[in-house]
DODREN-106113 format. One record per residue: residue in one letter; x, y, z of N, C-alpha, C in turn. Coordinates in nm, 2 decimals, padded with zeros to 4 digits. Atoms other than C-alpha are relative to their C-alpha. Layout:
% residues N
{res->A | nxx->X | nyy->Y | nzz->Z | caxx->X | cayy->Y | cazz->Z | cxx->X | cyy->Y | czz->Z}
...
***
This chain:
% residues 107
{res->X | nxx->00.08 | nyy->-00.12 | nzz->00.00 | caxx->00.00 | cayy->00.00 | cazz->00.00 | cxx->00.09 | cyy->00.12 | czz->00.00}
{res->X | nxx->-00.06 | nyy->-00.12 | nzz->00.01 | caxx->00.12 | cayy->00.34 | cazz->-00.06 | cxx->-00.08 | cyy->00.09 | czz->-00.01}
{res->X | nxx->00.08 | nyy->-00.13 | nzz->-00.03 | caxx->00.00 | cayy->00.69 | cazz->00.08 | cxx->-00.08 | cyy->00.09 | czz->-00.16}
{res->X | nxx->00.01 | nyy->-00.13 | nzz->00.11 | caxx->-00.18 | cayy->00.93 | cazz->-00.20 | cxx->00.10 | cyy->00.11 | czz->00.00}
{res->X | nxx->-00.18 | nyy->-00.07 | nzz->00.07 | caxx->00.14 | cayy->01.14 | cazz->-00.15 | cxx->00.09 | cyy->-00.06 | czz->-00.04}
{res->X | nxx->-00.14 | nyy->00.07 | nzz->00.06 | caxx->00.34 | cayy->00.91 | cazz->-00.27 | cxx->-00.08 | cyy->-00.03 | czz->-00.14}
{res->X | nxx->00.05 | nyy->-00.05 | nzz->00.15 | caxx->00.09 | cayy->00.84 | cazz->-00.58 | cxx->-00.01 | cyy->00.11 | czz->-00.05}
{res->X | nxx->-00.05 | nyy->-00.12 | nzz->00.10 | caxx->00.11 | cayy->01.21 | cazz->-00.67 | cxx->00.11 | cyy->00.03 | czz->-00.01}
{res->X | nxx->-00.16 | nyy->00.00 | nzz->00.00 | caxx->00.50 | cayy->01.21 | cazz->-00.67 | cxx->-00.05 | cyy->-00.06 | czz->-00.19}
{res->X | nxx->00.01 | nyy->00.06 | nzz->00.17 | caxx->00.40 | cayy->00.99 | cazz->-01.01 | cxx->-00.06 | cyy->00.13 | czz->-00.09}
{res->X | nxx->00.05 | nyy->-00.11 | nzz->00.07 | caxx->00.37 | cayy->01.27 | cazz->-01.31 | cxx->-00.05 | cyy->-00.12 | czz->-00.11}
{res->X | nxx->00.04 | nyy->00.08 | nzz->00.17 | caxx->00.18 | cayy->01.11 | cazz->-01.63 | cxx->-00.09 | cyy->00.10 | czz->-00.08}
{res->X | nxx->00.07 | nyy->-00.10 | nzz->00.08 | caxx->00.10 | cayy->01.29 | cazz->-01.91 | cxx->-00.02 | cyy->-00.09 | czz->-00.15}
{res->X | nxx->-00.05 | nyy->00.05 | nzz->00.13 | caxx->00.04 | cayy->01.24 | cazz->-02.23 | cxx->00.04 | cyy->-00.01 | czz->-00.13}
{res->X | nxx->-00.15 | nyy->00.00 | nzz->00.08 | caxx->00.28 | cayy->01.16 | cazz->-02.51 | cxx->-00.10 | cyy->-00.04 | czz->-00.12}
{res->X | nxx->00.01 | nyy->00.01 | nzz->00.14 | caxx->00.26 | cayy->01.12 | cazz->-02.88 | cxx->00.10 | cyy->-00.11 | czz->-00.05}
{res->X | nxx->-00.13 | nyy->00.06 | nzz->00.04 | caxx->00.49 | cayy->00.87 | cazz->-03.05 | cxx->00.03 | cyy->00.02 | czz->-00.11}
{res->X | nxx->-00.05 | nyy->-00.03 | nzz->00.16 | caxx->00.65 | cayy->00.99 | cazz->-03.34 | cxx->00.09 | cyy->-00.03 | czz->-00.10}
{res->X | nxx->-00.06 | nyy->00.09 | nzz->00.10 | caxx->00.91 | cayy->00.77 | cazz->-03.43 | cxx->00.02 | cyy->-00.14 | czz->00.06}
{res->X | nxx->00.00 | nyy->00.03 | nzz->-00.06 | caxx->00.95 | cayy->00.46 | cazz->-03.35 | cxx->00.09 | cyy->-00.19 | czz->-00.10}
{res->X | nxx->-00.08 | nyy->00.10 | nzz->00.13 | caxx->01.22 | cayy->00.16 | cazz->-03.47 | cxx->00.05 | cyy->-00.10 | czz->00.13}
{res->X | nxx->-00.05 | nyy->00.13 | nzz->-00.08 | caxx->01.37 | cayy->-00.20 | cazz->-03.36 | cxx->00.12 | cyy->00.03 | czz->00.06}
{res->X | nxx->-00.15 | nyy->00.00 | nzz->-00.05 | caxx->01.70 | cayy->-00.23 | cazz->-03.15 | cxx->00.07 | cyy->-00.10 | czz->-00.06}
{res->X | nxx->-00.09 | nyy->00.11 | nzz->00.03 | caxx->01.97 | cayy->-00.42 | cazz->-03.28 | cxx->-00.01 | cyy->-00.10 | czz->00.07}
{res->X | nxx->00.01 | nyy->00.14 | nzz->-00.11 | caxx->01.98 | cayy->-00.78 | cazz->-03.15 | cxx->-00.08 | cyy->-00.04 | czz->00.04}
{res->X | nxx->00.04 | nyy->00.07 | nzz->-00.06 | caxx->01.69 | cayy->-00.83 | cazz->-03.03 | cxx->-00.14 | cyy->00.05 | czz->-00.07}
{res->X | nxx->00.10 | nyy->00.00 | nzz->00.05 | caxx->01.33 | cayy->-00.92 | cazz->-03.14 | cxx->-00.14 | cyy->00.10 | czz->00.06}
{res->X | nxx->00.11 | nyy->-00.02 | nzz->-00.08 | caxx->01.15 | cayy->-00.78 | cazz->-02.83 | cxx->-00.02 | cyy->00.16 | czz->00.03}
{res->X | nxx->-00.04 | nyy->-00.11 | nzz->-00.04 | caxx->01.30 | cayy->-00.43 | cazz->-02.81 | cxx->-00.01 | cyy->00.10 | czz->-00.08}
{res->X | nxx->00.05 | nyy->-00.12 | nzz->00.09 | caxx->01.15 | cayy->-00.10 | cazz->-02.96 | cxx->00.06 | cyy->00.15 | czz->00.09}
{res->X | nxx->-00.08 | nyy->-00.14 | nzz->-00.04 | caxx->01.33 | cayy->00.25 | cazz->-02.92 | cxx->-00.15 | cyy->00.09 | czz->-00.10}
{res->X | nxx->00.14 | nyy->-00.09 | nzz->00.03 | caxx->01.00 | cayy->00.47 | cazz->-02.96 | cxx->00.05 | cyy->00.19 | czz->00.05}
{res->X | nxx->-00.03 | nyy->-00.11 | nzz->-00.08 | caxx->01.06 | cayy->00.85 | cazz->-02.95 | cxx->-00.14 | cyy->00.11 | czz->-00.02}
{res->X | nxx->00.12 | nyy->-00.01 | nzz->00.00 | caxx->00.77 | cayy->01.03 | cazz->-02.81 | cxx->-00.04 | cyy->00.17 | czz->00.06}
{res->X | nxx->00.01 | nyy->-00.15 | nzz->-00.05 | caxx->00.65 | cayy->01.41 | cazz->-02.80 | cxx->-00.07 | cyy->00.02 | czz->00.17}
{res->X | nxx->00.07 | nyy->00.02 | nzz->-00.14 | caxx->00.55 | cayy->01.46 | cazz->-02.42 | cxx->-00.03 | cyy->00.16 | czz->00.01}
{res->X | nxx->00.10 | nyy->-00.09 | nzz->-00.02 | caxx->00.44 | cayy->01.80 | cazz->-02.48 | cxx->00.11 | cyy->00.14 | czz->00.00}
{res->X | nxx->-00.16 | nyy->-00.09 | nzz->00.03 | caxx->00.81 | cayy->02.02 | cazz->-02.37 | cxx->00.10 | cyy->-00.04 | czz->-00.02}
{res->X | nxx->-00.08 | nyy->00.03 | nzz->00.09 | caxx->00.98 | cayy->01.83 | cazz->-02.63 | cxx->00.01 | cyy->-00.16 | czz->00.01}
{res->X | nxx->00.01 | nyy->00.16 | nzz->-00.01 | caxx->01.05 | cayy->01.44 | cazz->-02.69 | cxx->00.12 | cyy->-00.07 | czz->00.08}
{res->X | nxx->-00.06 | nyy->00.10 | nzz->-00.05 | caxx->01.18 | cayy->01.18 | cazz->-02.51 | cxx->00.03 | cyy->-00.12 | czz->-00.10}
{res->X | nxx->-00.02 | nyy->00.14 | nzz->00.05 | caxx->01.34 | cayy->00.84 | cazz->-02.59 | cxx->-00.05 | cyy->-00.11 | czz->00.08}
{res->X | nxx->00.05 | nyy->00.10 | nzz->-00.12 | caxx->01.18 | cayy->00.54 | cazz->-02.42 | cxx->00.05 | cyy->-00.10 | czz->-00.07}
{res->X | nxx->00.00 | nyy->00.09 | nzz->00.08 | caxx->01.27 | cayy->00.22 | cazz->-02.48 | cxx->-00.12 | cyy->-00.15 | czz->00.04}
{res->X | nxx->00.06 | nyy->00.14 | nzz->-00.04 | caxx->01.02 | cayy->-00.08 | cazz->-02.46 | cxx->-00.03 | cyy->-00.12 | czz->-00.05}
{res->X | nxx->00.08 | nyy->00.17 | nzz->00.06 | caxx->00.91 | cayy->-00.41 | cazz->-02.48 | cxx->-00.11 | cyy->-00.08 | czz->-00.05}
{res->X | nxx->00.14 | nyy->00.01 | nzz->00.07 | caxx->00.66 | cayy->-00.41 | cazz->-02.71 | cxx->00.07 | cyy->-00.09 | czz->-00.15}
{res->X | nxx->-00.01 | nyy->00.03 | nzz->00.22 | caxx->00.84 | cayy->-00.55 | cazz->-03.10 | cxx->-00.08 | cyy->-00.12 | czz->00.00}
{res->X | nxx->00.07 | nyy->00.13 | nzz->00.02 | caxx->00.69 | cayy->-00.89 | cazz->-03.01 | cxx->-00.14 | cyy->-00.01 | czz->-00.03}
{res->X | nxx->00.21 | nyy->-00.05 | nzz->00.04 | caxx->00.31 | cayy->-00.74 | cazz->-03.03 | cxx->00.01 | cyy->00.08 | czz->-00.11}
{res->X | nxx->00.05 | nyy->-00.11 | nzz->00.12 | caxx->00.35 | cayy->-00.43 | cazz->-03.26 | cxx->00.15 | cyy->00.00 | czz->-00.08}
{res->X | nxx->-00.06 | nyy->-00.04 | nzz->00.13 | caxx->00.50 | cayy->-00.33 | cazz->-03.56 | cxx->00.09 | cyy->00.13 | czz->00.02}
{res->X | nxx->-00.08 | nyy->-00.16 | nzz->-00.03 | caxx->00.74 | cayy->00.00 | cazz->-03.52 | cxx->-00.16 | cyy->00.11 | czz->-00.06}
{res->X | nxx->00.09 | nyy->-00.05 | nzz->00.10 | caxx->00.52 | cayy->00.13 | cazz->-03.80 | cxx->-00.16 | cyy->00.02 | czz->00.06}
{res->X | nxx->00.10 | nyy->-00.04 | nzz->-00.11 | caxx->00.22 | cayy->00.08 | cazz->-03.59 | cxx->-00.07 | cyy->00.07 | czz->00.07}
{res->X | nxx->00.04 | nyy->-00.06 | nzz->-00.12 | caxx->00.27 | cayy->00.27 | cazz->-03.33 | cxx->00.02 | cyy->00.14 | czz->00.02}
{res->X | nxx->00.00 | nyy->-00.19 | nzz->00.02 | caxx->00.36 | cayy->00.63 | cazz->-03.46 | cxx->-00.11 | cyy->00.06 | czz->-00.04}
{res->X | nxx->00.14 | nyy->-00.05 | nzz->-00.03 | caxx->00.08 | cayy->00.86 | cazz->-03.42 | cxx->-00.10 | cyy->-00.03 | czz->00.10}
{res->X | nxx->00.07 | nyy->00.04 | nzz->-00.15 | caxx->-00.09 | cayy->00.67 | cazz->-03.09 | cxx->00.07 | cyy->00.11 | czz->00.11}
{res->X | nxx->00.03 | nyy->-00.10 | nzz->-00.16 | caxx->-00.16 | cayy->00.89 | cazz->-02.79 | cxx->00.02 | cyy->-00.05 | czz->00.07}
{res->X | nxx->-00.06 | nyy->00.09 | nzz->-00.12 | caxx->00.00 | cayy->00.71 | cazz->-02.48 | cxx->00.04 | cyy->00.10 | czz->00.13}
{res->X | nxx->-00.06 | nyy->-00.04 | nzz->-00.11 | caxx->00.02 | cayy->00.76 | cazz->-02.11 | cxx->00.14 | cyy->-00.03 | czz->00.01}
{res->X | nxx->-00.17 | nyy->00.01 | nzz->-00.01 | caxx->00.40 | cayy->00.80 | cazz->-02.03 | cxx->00.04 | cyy->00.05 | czz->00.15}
{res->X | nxx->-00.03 | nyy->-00.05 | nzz->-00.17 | caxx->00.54 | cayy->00.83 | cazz->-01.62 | cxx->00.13 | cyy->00.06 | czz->-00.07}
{res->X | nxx->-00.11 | nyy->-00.08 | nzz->-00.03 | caxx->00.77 | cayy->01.12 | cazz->-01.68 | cxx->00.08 | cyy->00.04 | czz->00.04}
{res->X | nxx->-00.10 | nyy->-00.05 | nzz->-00.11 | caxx->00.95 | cayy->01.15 | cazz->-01.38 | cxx->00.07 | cyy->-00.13 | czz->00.09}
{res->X | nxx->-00.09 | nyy->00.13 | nzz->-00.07 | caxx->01.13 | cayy->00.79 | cazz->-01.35 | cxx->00.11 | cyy->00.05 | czz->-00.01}
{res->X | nxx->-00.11 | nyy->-00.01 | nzz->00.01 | caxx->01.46 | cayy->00.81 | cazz->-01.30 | cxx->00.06 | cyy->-00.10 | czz->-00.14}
{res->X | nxx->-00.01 | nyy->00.03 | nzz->00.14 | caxx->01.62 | cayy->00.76 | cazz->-01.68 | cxx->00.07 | cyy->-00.14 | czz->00.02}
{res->X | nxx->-00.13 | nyy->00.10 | nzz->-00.02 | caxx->01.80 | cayy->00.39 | cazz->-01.74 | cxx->00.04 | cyy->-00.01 | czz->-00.11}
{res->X | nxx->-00.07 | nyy->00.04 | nzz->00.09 | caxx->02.03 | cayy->00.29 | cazz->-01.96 | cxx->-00.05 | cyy->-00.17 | czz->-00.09}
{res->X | nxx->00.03 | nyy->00.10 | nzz->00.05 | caxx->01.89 | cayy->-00.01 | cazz->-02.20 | cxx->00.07 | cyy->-00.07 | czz->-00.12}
{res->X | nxx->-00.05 | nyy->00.02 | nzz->00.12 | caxx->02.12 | cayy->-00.17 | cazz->-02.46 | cxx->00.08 | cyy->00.13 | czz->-00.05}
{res->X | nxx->-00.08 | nyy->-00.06 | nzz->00.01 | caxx->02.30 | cayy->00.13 | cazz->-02.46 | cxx->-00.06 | cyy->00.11 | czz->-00.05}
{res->X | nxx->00.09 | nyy->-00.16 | nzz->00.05 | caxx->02.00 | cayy->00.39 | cazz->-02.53 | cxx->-00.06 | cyy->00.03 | czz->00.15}
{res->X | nxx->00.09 | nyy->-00.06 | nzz->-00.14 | caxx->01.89 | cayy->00.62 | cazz->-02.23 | cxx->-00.15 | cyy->00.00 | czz->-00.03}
{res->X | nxx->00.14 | nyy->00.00 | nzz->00.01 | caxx->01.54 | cayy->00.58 | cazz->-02.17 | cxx->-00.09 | cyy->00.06 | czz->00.10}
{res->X | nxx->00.01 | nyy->-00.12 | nzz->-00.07 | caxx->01.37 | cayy->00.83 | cazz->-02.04 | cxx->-00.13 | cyy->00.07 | czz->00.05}
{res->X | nxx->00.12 | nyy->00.04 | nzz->-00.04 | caxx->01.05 | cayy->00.72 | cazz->-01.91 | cxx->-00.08 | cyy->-00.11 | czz->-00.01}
{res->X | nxx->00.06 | nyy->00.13 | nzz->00.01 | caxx->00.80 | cayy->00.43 | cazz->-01.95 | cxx->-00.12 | cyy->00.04 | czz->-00.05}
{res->X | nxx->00.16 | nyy->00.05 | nzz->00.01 | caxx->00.48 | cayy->00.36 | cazz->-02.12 | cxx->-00.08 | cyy->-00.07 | czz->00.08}
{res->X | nxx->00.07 | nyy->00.02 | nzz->-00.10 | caxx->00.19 | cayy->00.27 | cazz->-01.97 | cxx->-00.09 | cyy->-00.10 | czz->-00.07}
{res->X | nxx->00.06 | nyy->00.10 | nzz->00.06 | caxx->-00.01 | cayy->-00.05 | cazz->-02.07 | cxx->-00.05 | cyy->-00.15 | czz->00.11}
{res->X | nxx->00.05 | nyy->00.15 | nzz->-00.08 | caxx->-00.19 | cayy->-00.39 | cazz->-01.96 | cxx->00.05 | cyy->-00.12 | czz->-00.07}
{res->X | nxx->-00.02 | nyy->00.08 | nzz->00.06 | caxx->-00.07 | cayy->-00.68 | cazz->-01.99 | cxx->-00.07 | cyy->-00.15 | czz->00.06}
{res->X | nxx->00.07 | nyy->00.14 | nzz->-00.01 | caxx->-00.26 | cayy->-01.03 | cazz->-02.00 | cxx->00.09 | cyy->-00.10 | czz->-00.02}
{res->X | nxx->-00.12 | nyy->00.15 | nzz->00.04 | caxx->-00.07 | cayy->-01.39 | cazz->-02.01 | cxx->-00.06 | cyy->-00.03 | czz->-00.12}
{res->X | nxx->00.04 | nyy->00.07 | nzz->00.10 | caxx->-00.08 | cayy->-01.50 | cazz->-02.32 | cxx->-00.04 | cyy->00.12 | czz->-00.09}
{res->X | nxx->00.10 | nyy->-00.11 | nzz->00.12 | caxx->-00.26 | cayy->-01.17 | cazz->-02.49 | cxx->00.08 | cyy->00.12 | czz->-00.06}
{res->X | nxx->-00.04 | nyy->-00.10 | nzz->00.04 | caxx->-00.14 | cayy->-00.87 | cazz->-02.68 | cxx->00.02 | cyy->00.09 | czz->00.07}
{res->X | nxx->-00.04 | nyy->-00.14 | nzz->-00.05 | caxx->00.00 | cayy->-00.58 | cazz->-02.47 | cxx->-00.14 | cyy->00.10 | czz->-00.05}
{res->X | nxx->00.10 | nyy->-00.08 | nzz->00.05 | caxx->-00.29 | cayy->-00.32 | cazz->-02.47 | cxx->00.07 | cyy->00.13 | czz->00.04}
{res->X | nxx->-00.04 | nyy->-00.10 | nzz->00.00 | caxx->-00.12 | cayy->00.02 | cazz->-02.43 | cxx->-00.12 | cyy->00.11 | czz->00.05}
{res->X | nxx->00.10 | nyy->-00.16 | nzz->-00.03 | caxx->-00.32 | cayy->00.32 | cazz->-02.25 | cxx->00.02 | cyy->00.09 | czz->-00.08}
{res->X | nxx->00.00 | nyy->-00.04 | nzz->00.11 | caxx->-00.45 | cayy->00.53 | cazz->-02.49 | cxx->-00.10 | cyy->00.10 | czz->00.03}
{res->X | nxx->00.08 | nyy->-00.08 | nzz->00.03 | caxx->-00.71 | cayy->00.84 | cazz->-02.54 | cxx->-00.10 | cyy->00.02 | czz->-00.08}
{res->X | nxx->00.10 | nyy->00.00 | nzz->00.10 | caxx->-01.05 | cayy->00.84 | cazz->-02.67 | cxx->-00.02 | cyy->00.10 | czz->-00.06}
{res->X | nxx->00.05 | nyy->-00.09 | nzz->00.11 | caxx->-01.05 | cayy->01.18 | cazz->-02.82 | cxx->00.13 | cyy->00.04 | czz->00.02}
{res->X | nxx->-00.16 | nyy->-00.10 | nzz->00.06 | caxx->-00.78 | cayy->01.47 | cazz->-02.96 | cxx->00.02 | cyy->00.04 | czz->00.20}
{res->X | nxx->-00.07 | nyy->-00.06 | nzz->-00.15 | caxx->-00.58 | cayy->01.54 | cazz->-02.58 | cxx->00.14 | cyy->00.07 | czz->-00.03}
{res->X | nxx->-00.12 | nyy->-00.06 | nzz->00.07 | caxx->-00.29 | cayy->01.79 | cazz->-02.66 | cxx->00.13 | cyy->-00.10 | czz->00.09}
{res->X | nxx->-00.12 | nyy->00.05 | nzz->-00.04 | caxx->00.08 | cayy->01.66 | cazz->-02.61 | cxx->00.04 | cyy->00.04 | czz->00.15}
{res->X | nxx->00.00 | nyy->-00.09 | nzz->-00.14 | caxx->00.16 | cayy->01.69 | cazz->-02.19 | cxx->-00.09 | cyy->00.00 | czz->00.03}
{res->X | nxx->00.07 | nyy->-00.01 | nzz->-00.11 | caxx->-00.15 | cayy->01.68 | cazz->-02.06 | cxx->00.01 | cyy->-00.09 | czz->00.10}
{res->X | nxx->-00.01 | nyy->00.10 | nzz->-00.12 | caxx->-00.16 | cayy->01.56 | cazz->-01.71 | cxx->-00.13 | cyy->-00.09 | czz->00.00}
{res->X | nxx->00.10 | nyy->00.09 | nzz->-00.06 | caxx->-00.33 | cayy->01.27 | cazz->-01.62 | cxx->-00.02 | cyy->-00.02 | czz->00.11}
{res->X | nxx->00.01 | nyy->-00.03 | nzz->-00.12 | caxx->-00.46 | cayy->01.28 | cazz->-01.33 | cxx->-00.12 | cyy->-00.10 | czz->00.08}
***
């Protein structure tokens, strides 16, 4: 369990993905880079085994902004996507049912 001040510490806003390509070596690993509103980030995740690169540019995605960045295969990553995942099922990615500008908080 963790206080509601410690869930507002979490920023999420939402991001755009505007480019978004495979990593060397490996089948599972997508370098997505994604407008978050005061300018883009690089994330890197583990989605290639569900989607397509091609895919996934132009989807609206919650993004936790204020992780501490890590190093992945030798690209800084500089936040996380936000998604469900089922055993066995497709990654479902959190997403927005209408136009939400780049950066808005989610709240």
């Amino acid at each position: 369990m963790i206080t509601i001040d410690e869930f507002r510490r979490l920023e999420l806003r939402i991001g755009e993905i505007v480019a978004a390509e495979r990593m060397a070596g490996t089948d599972r690993l997508l370098k997505l880079t994604v407008d978050v509103g005061s300018g883009t980030r690089v994330l890197v995740g583990g989605l290639g085994a569900a989607y397509q690169p091609g895919d996934l540019v132009g989807l609206k995605v919650v993004v936790a902004t204020n992780l501490e960045p890590a190093t992945i295969r030798g690209v800084r990553s500089e936040g996380m996507l936000l998604g469900a995942a089922c055993s066995g099922a497709i990654p479902a990615l959190l997403t927005v049912n209408r136009p939400v500008p780049n950066g808005t908080s989610v709240q």
